[in-house]
Biotite code that builds the C-alpha atoms (Angstrom):
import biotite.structure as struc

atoms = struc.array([
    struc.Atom([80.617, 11.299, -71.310], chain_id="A", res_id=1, res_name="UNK", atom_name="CA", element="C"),
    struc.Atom([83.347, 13.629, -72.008], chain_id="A", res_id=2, res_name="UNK", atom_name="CA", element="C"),
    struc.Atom([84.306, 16.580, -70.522], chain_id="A", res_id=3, res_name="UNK", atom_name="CA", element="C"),
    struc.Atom([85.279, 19.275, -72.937], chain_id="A", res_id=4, res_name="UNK", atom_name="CA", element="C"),
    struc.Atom([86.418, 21.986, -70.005], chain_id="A", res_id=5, res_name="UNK", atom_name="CA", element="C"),
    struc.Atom([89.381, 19.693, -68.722], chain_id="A", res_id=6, res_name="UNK", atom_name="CA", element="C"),
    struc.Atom([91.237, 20.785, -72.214], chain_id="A", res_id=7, res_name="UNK", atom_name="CA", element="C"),
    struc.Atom([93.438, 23.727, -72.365], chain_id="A", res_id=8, res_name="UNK", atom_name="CA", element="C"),
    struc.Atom([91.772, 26.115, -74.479], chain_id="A", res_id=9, res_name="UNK", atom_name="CA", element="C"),
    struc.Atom([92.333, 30.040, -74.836], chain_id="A", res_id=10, res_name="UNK", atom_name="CA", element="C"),
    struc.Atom([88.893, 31.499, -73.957], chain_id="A", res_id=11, res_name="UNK", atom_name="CA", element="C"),
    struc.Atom([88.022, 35.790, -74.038], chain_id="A", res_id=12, res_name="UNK", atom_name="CA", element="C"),
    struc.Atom([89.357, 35.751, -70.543], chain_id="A", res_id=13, res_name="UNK", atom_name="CA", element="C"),
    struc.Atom([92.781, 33.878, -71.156], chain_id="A", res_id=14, res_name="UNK", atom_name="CA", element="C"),
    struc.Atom([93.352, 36.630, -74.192], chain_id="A", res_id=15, res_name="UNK", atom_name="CA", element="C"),
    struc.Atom([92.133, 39.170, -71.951], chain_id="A", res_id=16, res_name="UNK", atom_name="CA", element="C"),
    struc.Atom([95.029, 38.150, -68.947], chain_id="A", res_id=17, res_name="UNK", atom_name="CA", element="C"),
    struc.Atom([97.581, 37.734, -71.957], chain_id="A", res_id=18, res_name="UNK", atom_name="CA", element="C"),
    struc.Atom([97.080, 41.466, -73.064], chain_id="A", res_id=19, res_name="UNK", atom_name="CA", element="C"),
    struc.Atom([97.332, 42.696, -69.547], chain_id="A", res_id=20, res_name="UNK", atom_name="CA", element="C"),
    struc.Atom([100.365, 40.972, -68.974], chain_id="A", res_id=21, res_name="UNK", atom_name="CA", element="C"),
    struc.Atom([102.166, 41.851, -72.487], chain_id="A", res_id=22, res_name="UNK", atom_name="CA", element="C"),
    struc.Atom([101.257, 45.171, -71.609], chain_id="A", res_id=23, res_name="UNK", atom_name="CA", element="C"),
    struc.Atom([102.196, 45.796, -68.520], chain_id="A", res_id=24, res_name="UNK", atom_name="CA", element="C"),
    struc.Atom([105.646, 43.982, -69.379], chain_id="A", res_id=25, res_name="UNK", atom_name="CA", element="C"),
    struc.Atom([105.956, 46.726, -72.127], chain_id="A", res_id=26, res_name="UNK", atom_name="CA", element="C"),
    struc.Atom([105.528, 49.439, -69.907], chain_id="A", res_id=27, res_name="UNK", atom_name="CA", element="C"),
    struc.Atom([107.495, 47.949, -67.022], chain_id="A", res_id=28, res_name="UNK", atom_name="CA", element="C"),
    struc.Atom([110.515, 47.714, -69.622], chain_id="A", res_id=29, res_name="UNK", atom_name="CA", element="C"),
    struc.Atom([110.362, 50.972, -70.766], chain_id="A", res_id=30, res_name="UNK", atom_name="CA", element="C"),
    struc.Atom([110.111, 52.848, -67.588], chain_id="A", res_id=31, res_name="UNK", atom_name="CA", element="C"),
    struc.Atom([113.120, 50.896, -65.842], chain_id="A", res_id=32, res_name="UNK", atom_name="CA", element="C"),
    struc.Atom([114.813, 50.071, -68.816], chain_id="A", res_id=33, res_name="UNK", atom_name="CA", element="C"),
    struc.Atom([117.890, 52.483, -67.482], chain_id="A", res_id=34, res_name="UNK", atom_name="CA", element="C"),
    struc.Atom([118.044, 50.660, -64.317], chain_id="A", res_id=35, res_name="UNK", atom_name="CA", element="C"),
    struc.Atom([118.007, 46.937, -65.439], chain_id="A", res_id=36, res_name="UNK", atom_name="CA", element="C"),
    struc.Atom([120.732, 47.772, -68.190], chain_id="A", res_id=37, res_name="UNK", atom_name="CA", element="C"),
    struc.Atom([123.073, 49.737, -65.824], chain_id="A", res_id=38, res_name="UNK", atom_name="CA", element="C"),
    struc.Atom([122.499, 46.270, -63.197], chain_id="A", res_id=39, res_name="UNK", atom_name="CA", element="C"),
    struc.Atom([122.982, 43.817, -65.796], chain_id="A", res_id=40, res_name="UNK", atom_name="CA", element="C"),
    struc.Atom([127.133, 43.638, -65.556], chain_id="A", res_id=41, res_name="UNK", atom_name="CA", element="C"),
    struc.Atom([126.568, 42.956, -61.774], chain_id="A", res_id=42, res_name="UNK", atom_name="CA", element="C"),
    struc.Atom([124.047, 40.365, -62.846], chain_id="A", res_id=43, res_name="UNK", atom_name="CA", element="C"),
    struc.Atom([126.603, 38.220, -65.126], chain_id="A", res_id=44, res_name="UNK", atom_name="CA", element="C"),
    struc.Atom([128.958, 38.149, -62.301], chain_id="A", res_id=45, res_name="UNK", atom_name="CA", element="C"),
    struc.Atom([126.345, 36.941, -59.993], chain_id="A", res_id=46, res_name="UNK", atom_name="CA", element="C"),
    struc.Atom([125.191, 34.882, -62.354], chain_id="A", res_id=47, res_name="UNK", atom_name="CA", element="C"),
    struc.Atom([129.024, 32.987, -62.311], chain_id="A", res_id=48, res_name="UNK", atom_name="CA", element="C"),
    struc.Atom([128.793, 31.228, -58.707], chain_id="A", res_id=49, res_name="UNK", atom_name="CA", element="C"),
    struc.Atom([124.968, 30.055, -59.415], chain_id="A", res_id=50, res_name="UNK", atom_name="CA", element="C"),
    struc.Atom([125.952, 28.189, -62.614], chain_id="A", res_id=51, res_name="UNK", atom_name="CA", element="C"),
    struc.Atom([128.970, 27.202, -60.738], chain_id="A", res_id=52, res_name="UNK", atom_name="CA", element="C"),
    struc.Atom([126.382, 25.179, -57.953], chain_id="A", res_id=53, res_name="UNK", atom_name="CA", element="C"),
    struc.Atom([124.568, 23.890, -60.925], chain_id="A", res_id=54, res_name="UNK", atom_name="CA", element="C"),
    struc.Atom([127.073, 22.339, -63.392], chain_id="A", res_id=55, res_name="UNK", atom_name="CA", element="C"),
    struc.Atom([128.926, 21.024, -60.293], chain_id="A", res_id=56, res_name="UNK", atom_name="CA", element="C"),
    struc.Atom([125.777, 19.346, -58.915], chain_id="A", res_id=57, res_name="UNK", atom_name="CA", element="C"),
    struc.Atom([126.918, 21.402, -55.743], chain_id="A", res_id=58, res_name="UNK", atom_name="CA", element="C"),
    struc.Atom([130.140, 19.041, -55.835], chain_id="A", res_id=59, res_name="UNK", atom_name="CA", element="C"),
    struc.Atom([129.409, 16.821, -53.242], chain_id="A", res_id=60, res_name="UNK", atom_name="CA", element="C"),
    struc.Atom([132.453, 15.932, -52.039], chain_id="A", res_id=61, res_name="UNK", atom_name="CA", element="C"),
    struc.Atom([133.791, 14.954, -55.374], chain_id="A", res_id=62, res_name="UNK", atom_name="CA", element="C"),
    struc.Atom([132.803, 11.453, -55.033], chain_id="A", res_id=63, res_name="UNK", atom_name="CA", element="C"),
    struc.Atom([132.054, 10.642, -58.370], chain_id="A", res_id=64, res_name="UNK", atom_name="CA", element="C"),
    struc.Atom([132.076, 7.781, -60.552], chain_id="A", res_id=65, res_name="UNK", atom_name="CA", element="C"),
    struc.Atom([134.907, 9.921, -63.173], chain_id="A", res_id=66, res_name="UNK", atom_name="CA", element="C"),
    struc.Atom([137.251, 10.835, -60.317], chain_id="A", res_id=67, res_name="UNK", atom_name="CA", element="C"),
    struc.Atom([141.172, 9.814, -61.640], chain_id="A", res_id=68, res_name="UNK", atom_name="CA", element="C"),
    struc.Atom([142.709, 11.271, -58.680], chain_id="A", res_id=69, res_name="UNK", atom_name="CA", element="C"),
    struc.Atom([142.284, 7.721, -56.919], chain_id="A", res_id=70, res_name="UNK", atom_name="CA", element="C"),
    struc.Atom([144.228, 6.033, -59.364], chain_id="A", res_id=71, res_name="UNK", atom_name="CA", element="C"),
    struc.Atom([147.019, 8.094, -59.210], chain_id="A", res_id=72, res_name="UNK", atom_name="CA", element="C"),
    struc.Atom([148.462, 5.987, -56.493], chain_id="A", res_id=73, res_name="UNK", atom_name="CA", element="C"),
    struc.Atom([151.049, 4.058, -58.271], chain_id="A", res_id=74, res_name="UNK", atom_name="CA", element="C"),
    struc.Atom([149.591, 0.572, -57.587], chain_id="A", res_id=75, res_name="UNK", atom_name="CA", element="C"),
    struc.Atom([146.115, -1.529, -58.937], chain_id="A", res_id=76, res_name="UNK", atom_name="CA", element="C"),
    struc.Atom([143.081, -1.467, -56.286], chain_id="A", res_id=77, res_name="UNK", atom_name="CA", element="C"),
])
């Protein structure tokens, strides 16, 4: 027997949550909309270090397999 509630399906109340949030994300925009644009420079910069952390991996001590600076030592290893 199969169960037909295990699917993902968008049911009165699911609509009904949507709305609420779409709307309340409308009116939550439009109230602070002065105060999130007049923050947003501040956010790009802090936005620098925290992509810095994530394209890095965090470096990790730079042990990677790509490192050259090991071979720069004149001599085969």
């Amino acid at each position: 027997m199969s169960d037909n509630n295990s699917k993902s399906t968008l049911n009165g109340q699911g609509i009904a949550f949507l709305l609420f949030i779409l709307i309340g994300g409308f009116f939550l925009w439009a109230e602070h909309r002065a105060h999130i644009m007049g923050a947003l420079p501040y956010l790009i910069f802090l936005l620098c270090p925290i992509m810095h952390i994530f394209m890095h991996k965090g470096h990790g001590g730079h042990n990677g397999k790509h490192d050259d600076h090991s071979n720069h030592q004149g001599g085969t290893s």
